[in-house]
C-alpha positions as CSV (number, residue, x, y, z in Angstrom):
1,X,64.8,156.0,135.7
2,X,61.4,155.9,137.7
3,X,60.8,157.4,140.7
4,X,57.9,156.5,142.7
5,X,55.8,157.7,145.8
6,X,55.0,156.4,148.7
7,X,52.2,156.5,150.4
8,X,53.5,159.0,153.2
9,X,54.7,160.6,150.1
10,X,58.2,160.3,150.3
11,X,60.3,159.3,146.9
12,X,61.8,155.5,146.3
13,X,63.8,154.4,143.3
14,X,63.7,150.5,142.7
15,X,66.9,148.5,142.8
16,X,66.1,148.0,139.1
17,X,66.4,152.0,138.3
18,X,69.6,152.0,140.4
19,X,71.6,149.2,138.4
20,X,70.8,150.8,135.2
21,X,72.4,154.1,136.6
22,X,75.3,152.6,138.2
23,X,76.0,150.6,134.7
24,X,75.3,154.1,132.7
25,X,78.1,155.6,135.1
26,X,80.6,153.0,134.7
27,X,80.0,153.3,131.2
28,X,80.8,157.1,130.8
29,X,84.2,156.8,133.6
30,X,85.4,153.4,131.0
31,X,85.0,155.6,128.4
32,X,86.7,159.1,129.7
33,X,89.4,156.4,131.1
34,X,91.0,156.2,127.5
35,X,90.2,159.4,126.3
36,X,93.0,162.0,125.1
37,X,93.1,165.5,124.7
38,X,93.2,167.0,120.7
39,X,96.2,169.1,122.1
40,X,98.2,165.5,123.0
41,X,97.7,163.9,120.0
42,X,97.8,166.7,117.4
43,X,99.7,169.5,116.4
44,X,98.4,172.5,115.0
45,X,100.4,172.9,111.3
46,X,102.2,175.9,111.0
47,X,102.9,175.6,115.0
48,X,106.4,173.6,115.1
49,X,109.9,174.1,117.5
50,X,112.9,174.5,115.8
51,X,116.5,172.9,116.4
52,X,119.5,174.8,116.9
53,X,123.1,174.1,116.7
54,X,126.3,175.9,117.1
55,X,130.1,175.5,117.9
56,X,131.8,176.8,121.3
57,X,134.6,176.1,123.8
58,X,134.5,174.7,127.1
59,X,137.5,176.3,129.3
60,X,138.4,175.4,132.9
61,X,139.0,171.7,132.8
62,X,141.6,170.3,135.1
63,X,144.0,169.2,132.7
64,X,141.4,166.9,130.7
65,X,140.8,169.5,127.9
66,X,141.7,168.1,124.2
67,X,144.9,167.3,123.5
68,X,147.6,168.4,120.5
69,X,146.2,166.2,118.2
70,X,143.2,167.9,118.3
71,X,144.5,170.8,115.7
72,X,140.8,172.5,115.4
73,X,140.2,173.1,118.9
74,X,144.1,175.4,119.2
75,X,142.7,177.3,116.0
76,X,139.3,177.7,117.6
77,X,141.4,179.2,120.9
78,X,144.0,181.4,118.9
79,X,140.7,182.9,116.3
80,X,138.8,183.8,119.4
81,X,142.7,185.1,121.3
82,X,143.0,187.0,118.1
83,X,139.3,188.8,117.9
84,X,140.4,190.1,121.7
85,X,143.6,191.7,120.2
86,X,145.9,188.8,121.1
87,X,147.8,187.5,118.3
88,X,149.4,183.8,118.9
89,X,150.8,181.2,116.9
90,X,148.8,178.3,116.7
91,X,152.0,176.2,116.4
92,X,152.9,177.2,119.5
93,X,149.8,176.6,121.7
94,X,149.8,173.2,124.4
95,X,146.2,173.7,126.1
96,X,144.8,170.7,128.6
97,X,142.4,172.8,130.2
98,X,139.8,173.7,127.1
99,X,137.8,171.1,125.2
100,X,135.8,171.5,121.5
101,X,132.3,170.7,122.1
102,X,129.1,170.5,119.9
103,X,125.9,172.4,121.6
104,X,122.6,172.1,120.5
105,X,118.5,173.1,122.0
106,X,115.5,173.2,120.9
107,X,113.6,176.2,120.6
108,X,109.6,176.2,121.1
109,X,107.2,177.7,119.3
110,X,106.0,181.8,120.4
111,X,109.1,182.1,123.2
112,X,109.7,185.5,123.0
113,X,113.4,187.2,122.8
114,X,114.8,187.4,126.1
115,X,113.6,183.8,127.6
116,X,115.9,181.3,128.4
117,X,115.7,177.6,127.0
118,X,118.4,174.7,128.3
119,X,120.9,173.3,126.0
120,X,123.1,170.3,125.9
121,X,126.9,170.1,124.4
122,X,129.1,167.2,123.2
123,X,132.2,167.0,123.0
124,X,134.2,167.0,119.7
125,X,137.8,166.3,120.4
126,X,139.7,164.0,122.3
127,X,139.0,165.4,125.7
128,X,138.4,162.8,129.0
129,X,135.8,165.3,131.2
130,X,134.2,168.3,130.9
131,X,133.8,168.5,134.5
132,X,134.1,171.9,135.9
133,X,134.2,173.7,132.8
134,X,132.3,176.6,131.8
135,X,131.4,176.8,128.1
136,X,132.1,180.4,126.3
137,X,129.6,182.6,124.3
138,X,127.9,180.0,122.0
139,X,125.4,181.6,118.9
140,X,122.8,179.0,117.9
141,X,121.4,178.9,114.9
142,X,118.5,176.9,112.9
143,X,118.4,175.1,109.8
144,X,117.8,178.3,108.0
145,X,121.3,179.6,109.0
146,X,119.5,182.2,111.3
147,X,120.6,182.6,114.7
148,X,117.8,182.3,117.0
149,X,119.8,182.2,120.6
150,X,123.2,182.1,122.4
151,X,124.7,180.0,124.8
152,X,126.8,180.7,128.0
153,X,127.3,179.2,131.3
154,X,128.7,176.4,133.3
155,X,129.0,172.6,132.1
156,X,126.4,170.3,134.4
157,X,127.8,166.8,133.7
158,X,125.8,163.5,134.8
159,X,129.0,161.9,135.3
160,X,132.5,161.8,137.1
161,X,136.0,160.7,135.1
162,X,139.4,161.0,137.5
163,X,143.3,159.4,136.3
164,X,146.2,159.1,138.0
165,X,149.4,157.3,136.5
166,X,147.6,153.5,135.4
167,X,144.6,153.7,137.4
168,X,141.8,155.4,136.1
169,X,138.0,155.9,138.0
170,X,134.8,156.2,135.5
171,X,131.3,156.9,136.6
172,X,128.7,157.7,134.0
173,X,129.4,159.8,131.1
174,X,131.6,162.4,131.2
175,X,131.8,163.8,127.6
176,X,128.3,165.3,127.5
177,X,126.0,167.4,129.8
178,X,123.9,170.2,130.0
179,X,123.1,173.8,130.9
180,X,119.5,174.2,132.5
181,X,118.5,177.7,130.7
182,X,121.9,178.1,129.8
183,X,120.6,179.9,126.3
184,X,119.4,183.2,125.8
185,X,116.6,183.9,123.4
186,X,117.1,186.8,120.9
187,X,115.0,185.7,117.9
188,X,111.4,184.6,117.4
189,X,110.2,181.4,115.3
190,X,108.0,182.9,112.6
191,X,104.9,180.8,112.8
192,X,102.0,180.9,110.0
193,X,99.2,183.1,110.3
194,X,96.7,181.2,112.2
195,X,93.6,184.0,111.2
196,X,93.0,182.4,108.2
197,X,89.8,181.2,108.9
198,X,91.2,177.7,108.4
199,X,93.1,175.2,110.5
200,X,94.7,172.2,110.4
201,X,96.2,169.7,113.7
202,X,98.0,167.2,112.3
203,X,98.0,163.7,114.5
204,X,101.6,162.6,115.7
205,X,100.4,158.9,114.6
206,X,98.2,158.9,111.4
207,X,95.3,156.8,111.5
208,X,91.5,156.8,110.0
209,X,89.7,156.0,112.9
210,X,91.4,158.1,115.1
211,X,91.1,161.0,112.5
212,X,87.5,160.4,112.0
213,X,86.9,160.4,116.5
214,X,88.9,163.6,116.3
215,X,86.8,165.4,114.3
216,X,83.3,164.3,115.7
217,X,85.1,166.0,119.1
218,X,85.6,169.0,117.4
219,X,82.2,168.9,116.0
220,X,80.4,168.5,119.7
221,X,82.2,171.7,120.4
222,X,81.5,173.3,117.2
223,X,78.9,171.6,115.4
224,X,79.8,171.0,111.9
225,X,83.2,172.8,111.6
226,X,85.9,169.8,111.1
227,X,86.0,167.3,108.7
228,X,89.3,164.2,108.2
229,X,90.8,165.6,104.9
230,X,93.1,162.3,105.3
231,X,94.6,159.9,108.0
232,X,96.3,162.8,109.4
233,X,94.9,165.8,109.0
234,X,92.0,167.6,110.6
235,X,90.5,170.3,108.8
236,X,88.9,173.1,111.1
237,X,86.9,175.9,109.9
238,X,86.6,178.5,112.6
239,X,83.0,179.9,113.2
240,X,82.3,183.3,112.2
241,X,81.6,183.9,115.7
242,X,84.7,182.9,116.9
243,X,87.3,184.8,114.3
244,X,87.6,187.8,116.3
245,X,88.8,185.6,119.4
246,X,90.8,182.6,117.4
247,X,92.8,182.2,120.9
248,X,89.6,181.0,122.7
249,X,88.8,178.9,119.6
250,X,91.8,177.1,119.6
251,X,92.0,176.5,123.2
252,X,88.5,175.2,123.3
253,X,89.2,172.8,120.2
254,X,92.2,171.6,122.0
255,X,90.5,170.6,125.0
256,X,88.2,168.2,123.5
257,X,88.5,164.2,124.0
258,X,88.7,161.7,121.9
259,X,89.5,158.0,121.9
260,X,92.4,157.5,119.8
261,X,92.5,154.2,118.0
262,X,96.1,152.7,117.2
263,X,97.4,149.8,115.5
264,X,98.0,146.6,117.8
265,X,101.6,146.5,118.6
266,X,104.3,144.4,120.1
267,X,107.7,146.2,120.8
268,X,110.7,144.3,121.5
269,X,114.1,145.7,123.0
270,X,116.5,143.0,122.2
271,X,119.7,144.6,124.1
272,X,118.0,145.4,126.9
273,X,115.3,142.2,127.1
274,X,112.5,144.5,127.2
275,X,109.3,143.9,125.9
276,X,106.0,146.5,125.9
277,X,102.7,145.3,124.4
278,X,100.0,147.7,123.5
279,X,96.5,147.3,123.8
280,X,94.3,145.3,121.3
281,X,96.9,142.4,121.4
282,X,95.6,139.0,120.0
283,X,97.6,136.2,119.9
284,X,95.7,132.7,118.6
285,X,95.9,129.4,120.3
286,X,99.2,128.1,120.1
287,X,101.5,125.0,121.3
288,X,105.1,126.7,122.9
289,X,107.9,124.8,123.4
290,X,111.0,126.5,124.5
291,X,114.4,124.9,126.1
292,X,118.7,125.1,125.7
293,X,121.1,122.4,125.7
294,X,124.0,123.0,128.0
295,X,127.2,121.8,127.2
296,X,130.4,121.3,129.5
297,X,133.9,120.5,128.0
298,X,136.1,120.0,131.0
299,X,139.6,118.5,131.2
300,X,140.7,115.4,133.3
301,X,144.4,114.7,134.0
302,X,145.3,110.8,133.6
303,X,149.0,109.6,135.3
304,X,152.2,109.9,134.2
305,X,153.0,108.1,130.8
306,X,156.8,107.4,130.3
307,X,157.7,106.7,126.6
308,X,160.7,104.5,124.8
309,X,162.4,107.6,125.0
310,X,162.7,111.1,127.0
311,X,160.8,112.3,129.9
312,X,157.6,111.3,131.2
313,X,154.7,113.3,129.8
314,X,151.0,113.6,131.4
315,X,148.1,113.6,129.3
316,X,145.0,115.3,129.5
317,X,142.0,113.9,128.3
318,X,138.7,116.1,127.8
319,X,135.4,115.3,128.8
320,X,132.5,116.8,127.1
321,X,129.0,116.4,129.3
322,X,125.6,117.2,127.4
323,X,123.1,117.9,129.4
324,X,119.1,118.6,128.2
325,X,116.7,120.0,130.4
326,X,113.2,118.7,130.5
327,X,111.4,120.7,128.3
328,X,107.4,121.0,128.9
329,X,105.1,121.7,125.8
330,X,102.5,124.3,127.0
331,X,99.4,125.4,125.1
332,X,98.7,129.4,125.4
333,X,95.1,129.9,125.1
334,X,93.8,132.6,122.8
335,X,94.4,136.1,124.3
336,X,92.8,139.8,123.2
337,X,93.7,142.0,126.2
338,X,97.4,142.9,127.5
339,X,96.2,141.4,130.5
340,X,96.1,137.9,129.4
341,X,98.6,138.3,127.2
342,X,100.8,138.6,130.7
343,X,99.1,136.1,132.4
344,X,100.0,133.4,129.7
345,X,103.7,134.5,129.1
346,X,104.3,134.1,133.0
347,X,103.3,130.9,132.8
348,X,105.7,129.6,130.7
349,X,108.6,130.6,133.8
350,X,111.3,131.9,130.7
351,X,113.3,135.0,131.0
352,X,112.4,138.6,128.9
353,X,115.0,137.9,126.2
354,X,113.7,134.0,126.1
355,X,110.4,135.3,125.2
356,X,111.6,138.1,122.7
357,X,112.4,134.8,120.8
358,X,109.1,133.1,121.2
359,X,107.6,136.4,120.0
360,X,109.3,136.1,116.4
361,X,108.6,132.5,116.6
362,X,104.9,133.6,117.5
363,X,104.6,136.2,114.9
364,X,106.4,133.7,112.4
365,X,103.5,131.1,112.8
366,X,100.9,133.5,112.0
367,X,99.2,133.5,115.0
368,X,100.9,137.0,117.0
369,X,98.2,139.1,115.1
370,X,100.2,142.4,115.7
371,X,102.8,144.7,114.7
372,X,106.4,143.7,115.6
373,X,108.4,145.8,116.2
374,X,112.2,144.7,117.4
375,X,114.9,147.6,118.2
Protein backbone atom coordinates (compact mmCIF):
# COMPACT_ATOMS: atom_id res chain seq x y z
CA UNK A 1 0.00 0.00 0.00
CA UNK A 2 1.43 3.67 -0.58
CA UNK A 3 1.05 6.31 1.59
CA UNK A 4 1.70 9.68 0.44
CA UNK A 5 2.25 13.36 1.78
CA UNK A 6 0.77 16.25 1.30
CA UNK A 7 2.06 19.23 0.99
CA UNK A 8 0.84 20.49 4.59
CA UNK A 9 2.25 17.21 5.35
CA UNK A 10 -0.58 15.37 6.39
CA UNK A 11 -0.90 11.39 5.03
CA UNK A 12 -3.38 10.32 1.96
CA UNK A 13 -3.84 6.80 0.73
CA UNK A 14 -5.18 6.65 -2.99
CA UNK A 15 -8.52 5.00 -3.63
CA UNK A 16 -6.33 2.49 -5.58
CA UNK A 17 -4.31 1.39 -2.16
CA UNK A 18 -7.75 1.21 -0.43
CA UNK A 19 -9.40 -1.41 -2.92
CA UNK A 20 -6.52 -3.62 -2.74
CA UNK A 21 -6.93 -3.62 1.17
CA UNK A 22 -10.53 -3.95 1.23
CA UNK A 23 -10.16 -7.04 -1.43
CA UNK A 24 -7.03 -8.47 0.86
CA UNK A 25 -9.69 -8.33 3.87
CA UNK A 26 -12.43 -9.92 2.28
CA UNK A 27 -10.12 -12.38 1.21
CA UNK A 28 -8.80 -13.50 4.74
CA UNK A 29 -12.80 -13.24 6.42
CA UNK A 30 -13.92 -15.76 3.01
CA UNK A 31 -11.35 -17.84 4.06
CA UNK A 32 -11.66 -17.97 8.06
CA UNK A 33 -15.54 -18.33 7.07
CA UNK A 34 -15.00 -22.13 6.22
CA UNK A 35 -12.38 -22.80 8.40
CA UNK A 36 -12.63 -25.65 11.30
CA UNK A 37 -10.92 -26.27 14.32
CA UNK A 38 -8.29 -29.61 14.41
CA UNK A 39 -10.26 -30.48 17.72
CA UNK A 40 -13.83 -30.63 15.45
CA UNK A 41 -12.67 -32.63 12.84
CA UNK A 42 -10.10 -34.95 14.60
CA UNK A 43 -9.76 -37.10 17.32
CA UNK A 44 -6.75 -37.64 19.18
CA UNK A 45 -6.11 -41.87 19.01
CA UNK A 46 -5.98 -43.39 22.19
CA UNK A 47 -8.67 -40.54 23.42
CA UNK A 48 -12.19 -42.36 22.80
CA UNK A 49 -15.72 -42.61 25.13
CA UNK A 50 -16.85 -45.72 25.99
CA UNK A 51 -20.56 -47.25 25.96
CA UNK A 52 -22.15 -48.79 28.72
CA UNK A 53 -25.04 -51.04 29.25
CA UNK A 54 -26.79 -52.77 32.03
CA UNK A 55 -30.13 -54.37 33.14
CA UNK A 56 -32.54 -52.71 36.01
CA UNK A 57 -36.19 -52.33 37.06
CA UNK A 58 -38.39 -49.47 36.83
CA UNK A 59 -40.97 -49.63 40.01
CA UNK A 60 -43.83 -47.21 40.60
CA UNK A 61 -45.93 -47.47 37.46
CA UNK A 62 -49.66 -47.04 37.88
CA UNK A 63 -50.67 -50.24 36.88
CA UNK A 64 -48.78 -50.19 33.33
CA UNK A 65 -45.76 -52.25 34.54
CA UNK A 66 -45.17 -55.62 32.46
CA UNK A 67 -47.55 -58.07 32.58
CA UNK A 68 -47.48 -62.19 33.46
CA UNK A 69 -46.33 -63.05 30.31
CA UNK A 70 -43.41 -61.28 30.88
CA UNK A 71 -41.72 -64.29 33.05
CA UNK A 72 -38.07 -62.48 33.20
CA UNK A 73 -39.14 -59.33 34.67
CA UNK A 74 -41.15 -61.61 38.19
CA UNK A 75 -37.59 -63.48 38.32
CA UNK A 76 -35.75 -60.20 38.13
CA UNK A 77 -38.26 -58.89 41.15
CA UNK A 78 -38.17 -62.16 43.29
CA UNK A 79 -33.81 -62.43 42.73
CA UNK A 80 -33.55 -58.87 43.93
CA UNK A 81 -36.73 -59.75 46.96
CA UNK A 82 -34.49 -62.62 47.77
CA UNK A 83 -30.92 -60.70 48.04
CA UNK A 84 -33.01 -58.42 50.79
CA UNK A 85 -33.84 -61.59 52.76
CA UNK A 86 -37.39 -62.05 51.24
CA UNK A 87 -37.89 -65.33 49.83
CA UNK A 88 -41.05 -65.57 47.20
CA UNK A 89 -42.22 -67.84 44.71
CA UNK A 90 -42.00 -66.63 41.44
CA UNK A 91 -45.16 -68.65 40.55
CA UNK A 92 -46.93 -66.67 42.74
CA UNK A 93 -46.02 -63.05 41.84
CA UNK A 94 -48.89 -60.68 39.67
CA UNK A 95 -46.94 -57.16 39.52
CA UNK A 96 -48.54 -54.19 37.18
CA UNK A 97 -46.64 -51.60 38.74
CA UNK A 98 -42.73 -52.57 37.77
CA UNK A 99 -41.43 -52.78 34.15
CA UNK A 100 -37.96 -54.56 32.70
CA UNK A 101 -36.09 -51.94 31.01
CA UNK A 102 -32.67 -51.77 29.05
CA UNK A 103 -30.25 -48.68 30.23
CA UNK A 104 -27.44 -47.57 28.55
CA UNK A 105 -24.77 -43.99 28.59
CA UNK A 106 -21.99 -43.12 27.27
CA UNK A 107 -19.07 -42.41 29.22
CA UNK A 108 -16.38 -39.72 28.08
CA UNK A 109 -13.06 -39.82 28.05
CA UNK A 110 -10.81 -38.46 31.63
CA UNK A 111 -14.35 -38.08 33.85
CA UNK A 112 -13.20 -38.82 36.98
CA UNK A 113 -15.04 -41.32 39.65
CA UNK A 114 -17.66 -39.57 41.33
CA UNK A 115 -19.10 -37.33 38.23
CA UNK A 116 -22.39 -37.91 37.05
CA UNK A 117 -23.21 -38.59 33.21
CA UNK A 118 -27.15 -38.98 31.93
CA UNK A 119 -28.44 -42.25 30.77
CA UNK A 120 -31.39 -43.46 28.79
CA UNK A 121 -33.51 -46.85 29.42
CA UNK A 122 -35.81 -48.89 27.22
CA UNK A 123 -38.09 -50.96 27.96
CA UNK A 124 -37.90 -54.71 27.53
CA UNK A 125 -41.18 -56.30 28.32
CA UNK A 126 -44.66 -55.75 27.56
CA UNK A 127 -45.17 -52.69 29.66
CA UNK A 128 -47.59 -49.46 28.16
CA UNK A 129 -45.67 -46.37 30.25
CA UNK A 130 -42.94 -45.88 32.28
CA UNK A 131 -44.44 -42.77 33.47
CA UNK A 132 -43.83 -42.07 37.04
CA UNK A 133 -41.47 -44.75 37.74
CA UNK A 134 -38.23 -44.55 39.35
CA UNK A 135 -35.62 -47.05 38.03
CA UNK A 136 -33.61 -49.12 40.89
CA UNK A 137 -29.79 -49.35 41.34
CA UNK A 138 -28.51 -50.04 37.79
CA UNK A 139 -24.41 -51.21 37.38
CA UNK A 140 -23.18 -50.25 33.86
CA UNK A 141 -20.65 -51.84 32.37
CA UNK A 142 -18.44 -51.51 29.02
CA UNK A 143 -17.57 -53.88 26.42
CA UNK A 144 -14.83 -55.11 28.46
CA UNK A 145 -17.30 -56.51 31.10
CA UNK A 146 -15.97 -53.84 33.58
CA UNK A 147 -18.30 -51.80 35.36
CA UNK A 148 -17.63 -48.23 34.88
CA UNK A 149 -20.92 -46.51 36.61
CA UNK A 150 -24.34 -47.06 38.22
CA UNK A 151 -27.55 -45.92 37.63
CA UNK A 152 -30.40 -44.65 39.95
CA UNK A 153 -33.11 -42.19 39.85
CA UNK A 154 -36.45 -41.21 38.49
CA UNK A 155 -37.85 -42.10 34.83
CA UNK A 156 -38.07 -38.57 32.60
CA UNK A 157 -40.42 -39.70 29.73
CA UNK A 158 -40.95 -37.40 26.56
CA UNK A 159 -44.25 -38.79 26.34
CA UNK A 160 -47.82 -39.49 27.90
CA UNK A 161 -49.84 -43.08 27.47
CA UNK A 162 -53.42 -43.13 29.57
CA UNK A 163 -56.42 -46.31 29.09
CA UNK A 164 -59.53 -46.65 30.34
CA UNK A 165 -61.94 -49.65 29.25
CA UNK A 166 -61.86 -49.19 25.00
CA UNK A 167 -60.49 -45.85 24.80
CA UNK A 168 -56.97 -45.33 24.98
CA UNK A 169 -54.95 -41.56 24.80
CA UNK A 170 -51.19 -41.68 23.20
CA UNK A 171 -48.86 -38.80 23.01
CA UNK A 172 -45.29 -39.34 22.04
CA UNK A 173 -43.35 -42.29 23.21
CA UNK A 174 -43.89 -43.72 26.34
CA UNK A 175 -41.59 -46.82 26.44
CA UNK A 176 -38.26 -44.90 26.64
CA UNK A 177 -36.80 -41.83 28.49
CA UNK A 178 -34.10 -40.62 30.26
CA UNK A 179 -32.31 -39.67 33.54
CA UNK A 180 -30.31 -36.28 33.21
CA UNK A 181 -27.13 -37.34 35.43
CA UNK A 182 -28.95 -40.04 36.57
CA UNK A 183 -25.38 -42.27 36.69
CA UNK A 184 -22.74 -42.16 39.06
CA UNK A 185 -19.16 -42.50 37.98
CA UNK A 186 -17.01 -45.01 39.92
CA UNK A 187 -14.38 -46.09 37.28
CA UNK A 188 -12.03 -44.28 34.91
CA UNK A 189 -11.48 -45.02 31.05
CA UNK A 190 -7.94 -45.98 30.81
CA UNK A 191 -6.64 -43.89 27.96
CA UNK A 192 -3.10 -44.37 26.24
CA UNK A 193 -0.12 -42.63 27.34
CA UNK A 194 -0.13 -39.50 25.41
CA UNK A 195 3.92 -38.65 26.57
CA UNK A 196 5.14 -40.63 24.03
CA UNK A 197 6.56 -38.00 22.08
CA UNK A 198 4.24 -39.05 19.30
CA UNK A 199 0.59 -38.31 18.38
CA UNK A 200 -1.84 -39.08 16.23
CA UNK A 201 -5.71 -37.21 15.57
CA UNK A 202 -7.47 -39.21 13.41
CA UNK A 203 -10.14 -37.21 11.07
CA UNK A 204 -13.93 -38.31 11.64
CA UNK A 205 -14.15 -38.20 7.59
CA UNK A 206 -10.96 -39.52 5.92
CA UNK A 207 -9.78 -37.58 3.10
CA UNK A 208 -6.26 -36.53 1.36
CA UNK A 209 -6.75 -33.06 0.90
CA UNK A 210 -8.20 -32.42 4.09
CA UNK A 211 -5.32 -34.59 5.75
CA UNK A 212 -2.74 -32.73 3.84
CA UNK A 213 -4.48 -28.82 5.11
CA UNK A 214 -4.46 -30.34 8.53
CA UNK A 215 -1.06 -30.89 8.79
CA UNK A 216 0.25 -27.61 7.17
CA UNK A 217 -2.05 -26.02 10.30
CA UNK A 218 -0.18 -27.91 12.58
CA UNK A 219 3.01 -27.03 11.00
CA UNK A 220 2.25 -22.91 11.18
CA UNK A 221 2.10 -23.69 14.88
CA UNK A 222 4.91 -25.93 15.05
CA UNK A 223 6.97 -25.66 12.08
CA UNK A 224 7.81 -29.01 10.70
CA UNK A 225 6.29 -31.43 13.33
CA UNK A 226 3.16 -33.18 11.40
CA UNK A 227 3.15 -34.99 8.43
CA UNK A 228 -0.41 -37.19 6.59
CA UNK A 229 0.75 -40.75 7.29
CA UNK A 230 -2.61 -41.56 5.25
CA UNK A 231 -6.20 -40.14 4.47
CA UNK A 232 -6.76 -40.22 8.06
CA UNK A 233 -4.21 -39.99 10.13
CA UNK A 234 -2.07 -37.06 11.29
CA UNK A 235 1.22 -37.81 12.59
CA UNK A 236 2.46 -35.15 15.34
CA UNK A 237 5.82 -35.19 16.80
CA UNK A 238 5.85 -32.99 19.83
CA UNK A 239 8.85 -30.47 20.07
CA UNK A 240 11.41 -31.04 22.59
CA UNK A 241 10.38 -27.93 24.02
CA UNK A 242 7.03 -28.72 24.50
CA UNK A 243 7.34 -32.45 26.25
CA UNK A 244 7.48 -31.26 29.65
CA UNK A 245 4.07 -29.31 29.08
CA UNK A 246 2.21 -31.92 26.41
CA UNK A 247 -1.22 -30.25 27.79
CA UNK A 248 -0.31 -26.84 26.31
CA UNK A 249 0.89 -28.74 23.12
CA UNK A 250 -2.15 -30.38 22.61
CA UNK A 251 -4.36 -27.59 23.21
CA UNK A 252 -2.39 -25.28 20.97
CA UNK A 253 -2.48 -28.05 18.10
CA UNK A 254 -6.13 -28.36 18.56
CA UNK A 255 -6.84 -24.86 18.11
CA UNK A 256 -5.50 -24.53 14.73
CA UNK A 257 -7.83 -23.99 11.44
CA UNK A 258 -8.04 -25.67 8.57
CA UNK A 259 -10.26 -25.89 5.56
CA UNK A 260 -11.53 -29.21 5.38
CA UNK A 261 -12.24 -30.50 1.92
CA UNK A 262 -15.13 -33.21 1.47
CA UNK A 263 -16.54 -35.15 -1.21
CA UNK A 264 -19.62 -33.47 -3.12
CA UNK A 265 -22.73 -34.95 -1.78
CA UNK A 266 -26.40 -35.10 -2.25
CA UNK A 267 -28.40 -36.68 0.74
CA UNK A 268 -31.89 -37.79 0.21
CA UNK A 269 -34.49 -38.69 3.03
CA UNK A 270 -37.08 -40.67 1.17
CA UNK A 271 -39.61 -41.06 4.30
CA UNK A 272 -39.47 -37.86 5.30
CA UNK A 273 -39.04 -35.90 1.64
CA UNK A 274 -35.95 -34.34 2.84
CA UNK A 275 -33.23 -33.43 0.79
CA UNK A 276 -29.61 -31.69 2.05
CA UNK A 277 -26.95 -30.84 -0.61
CA UNK A 278 -23.43 -30.09 0.38
CA UNK A 279 -21.24 -27.76 -0.99
CA UNK A 280 -19.24 -28.35 -4.35
CA UNK A 281 -22.51 -29.58 -5.99
CA UNK A 282 -22.40 -29.69 -9.93
CA UNK A 283 -25.08 -30.77 -11.83
CA UNK A 284 -24.69 -30.47 -15.96
CA UNK A 285 -27.14 -29.00 -18.21
CA UNK A 286 -30.05 -30.96 -18.44
CA UNK A 287 -33.76 -31.22 -20.03
CA UNK A 288 -36.42 -32.20 -16.78
CA UNK A 289 -39.60 -33.35 -17.44
CA UNK A 290 -41.61 -34.39 -14.59
CA UNK A 291 -45.69 -35.07 -14.31
CA UNK A 292 -48.50 -37.90 -12.85
CA UNK A 293 -51.56 -39.09 -14.50
CA UNK A 294 -54.60 -39.06 -12.26
CA UNK A 295 -57.04 -41.46 -12.51
CA UNK A 296 -60.83 -41.53 -11.18
CA UNK A 297 -62.94 -44.78 -11.19
CA UNK A 298 -66.36 -43.61 -9.96
CA UNK A 299 -69.67 -45.43 -10.05
CA UNK A 300 -72.93 -44.13 -11.79
CA UNK A 301 -76.30 -45.77 -10.96
CA UNK A 302 -78.57 -46.36 -14.31
CA UNK A 303 -82.68 -47.14 -13.63
CA UNK A 304 -84.32 -49.96 -12.63
CA UNK A 305 -84.02 -53.01 -15.00
CA UNK A 306 -86.86 -55.61 -14.54
CA UNK A 307 -85.94 -59.04 -16.07
CA UNK A 308 -88.26 -62.12 -17.61
CA UNK A 309 -88.24 -63.26 -14.25
CA UNK A 310 -87.88 -62.07 -10.41
CA UNK A 311 -87.44 -58.60 -9.05
CA UNK A 312 -86.15 -55.67 -10.52
CA UNK A 313 -82.41 -55.10 -10.21
CA UNK A 314 -80.40 -51.68 -10.59
CA UNK A 315 -77.19 -51.64 -12.30
CA UNK A 316 -74.23 -49.78 -11.70
CA UNK A 317 -72.09 -48.87 -14.29
CA UNK A 318 -68.41 -47.45 -13.63
CA UNK A 319 -66.86 -44.65 -15.02
CA UNK A 320 -63.15 -44.43 -15.27
CA UNK A 321 -61.85 -40.53 -16.05
CA UNK A 322 -58.08 -40.15 -17.10
CA UNK A 323 -56.90 -36.99 -16.65
CA UNK A 324 -53.10 -35.67 -17.71
CA UNK A 325 -51.79 -32.60 -16.60
CA UNK A 326 -49.85 -30.38 -18.78
CA UNK A 327 -46.50 -31.23 -18.35
CA UNK A 328 -43.78 -28.36 -19.20
CA UNK A 329 -40.18 -29.54 -20.30
CA UNK A 330 -37.67 -27.15 -18.51
CA UNK A 331 -33.96 -26.92 -19.14
CA UNK A 332 -31.77 -26.54 -15.75
CA UNK A 333 -28.80 -24.68 -16.57
CA UNK A 334 -25.41 -25.93 -15.36
CA UNK A 335 -24.99 -25.37 -11.60
CA UNK A 336 -21.65 -25.53 -9.13
CA UNK A 337 -22.81 -23.82 -5.92
CA UNK A 338 -25.74 -24.97 -3.48
CA UNK A 339 -27.04 -21.79 -4.22
CA UNK A 340 -28.03 -22.44 -7.77
CA UNK A 341 -28.59 -25.63 -7.28
CA UNK A 342 -31.81 -24.23 -5.13
CA UNK A 343 -32.55 -21.68 -7.43
CA UNK A 344 -33.08 -24.20 -10.38
CA UNK A 345 -35.02 -26.90 -8.36
CA UNK A 346 -37.61 -24.16 -7.31
CA UNK A 347 -38.18 -23.46 -10.50
CA UNK A 348 -39.43 -26.49 -11.56
CA UNK A 349 -42.73 -25.77 -8.67
CA UNK A 350 -42.53 -29.91 -7.65
CA UNK A 351 -42.79 -31.13 -4.18
CA UNK A 352 -39.39 -32.52 -1.91
CA UNK A 353 -40.28 -36.20 -2.53
CA UNK A 354 -41.01 -35.26 -6.44
CA UNK A 355 -37.62 -34.07 -6.65
CA UNK A 356 -35.94 -37.01 -4.59
CA UNK A 357 -37.07 -38.72 -7.89
CA UNK A 358 -35.58 -36.38 -10.37
CA UNK A 359 -32.41 -36.65 -8.32
CA UNK A 360 -31.93 -40.50 -9.11
CA UNK A 361 -33.20 -39.72 -12.49
CA UNK A 362 -30.43 -36.84 -12.47
CA UNK A 363 -27.74 -38.95 -11.03
CA UNK A 364 -28.92 -41.83 -13.48
CA UNK A 365 -28.15 -39.57 -16.68
CA UNK A 366 -24.70 -38.91 -15.64
CA UNK A 367 -25.03 -35.44 -15.24
CA UNK A 368 -25.64 -35.13 -10.93
CA UNK A 369 -21.77 -35.18 -10.61
CA UNK A 370 -22.06 -36.12 -6.80
CA UNK A 371 -22.44 -38.58 -4.18
CA UNK A 372 -25.96 -39.99 -3.64
CA UNK A 373 -26.86 -40.80 -0.87
CA UNK A 374 -30.69 -42.03 -0.27
CA UNK A 375 -31.81 -43.18 3.48
Amino acid sequence: MRIDKDQQGRYKIGWLEIAAAICILLAIMASKANAARVKDMATLEGVSEQQLVGYGLVVGLAGTGDGTNTQFTIQSVANMLQKMGIVVNPNEVRLRNVAAVMVTATLPAFVKPGKKIDVSISSMGDARSLEGGTLLMTPLQGSDGEYYAQAQGSVNIGGISSKSGRNSFKKGHALSGTLPNGAVVYKEIESANLKTGELRWVLSDPDFTSAVAMANAINQAFPNSAIAEDASTILVNVPQSMRNDYMSFIARAESAEFDPNTNARVVLNEKTGTVVSGANVQISEIAVSHGSITVQVANAQTAPVTPLFGQAAIMNNQQINVQEPRTETRVIPSVNNVGQLAQALNTLGVAPRDIISIFQAIKRAGALHAELVVM
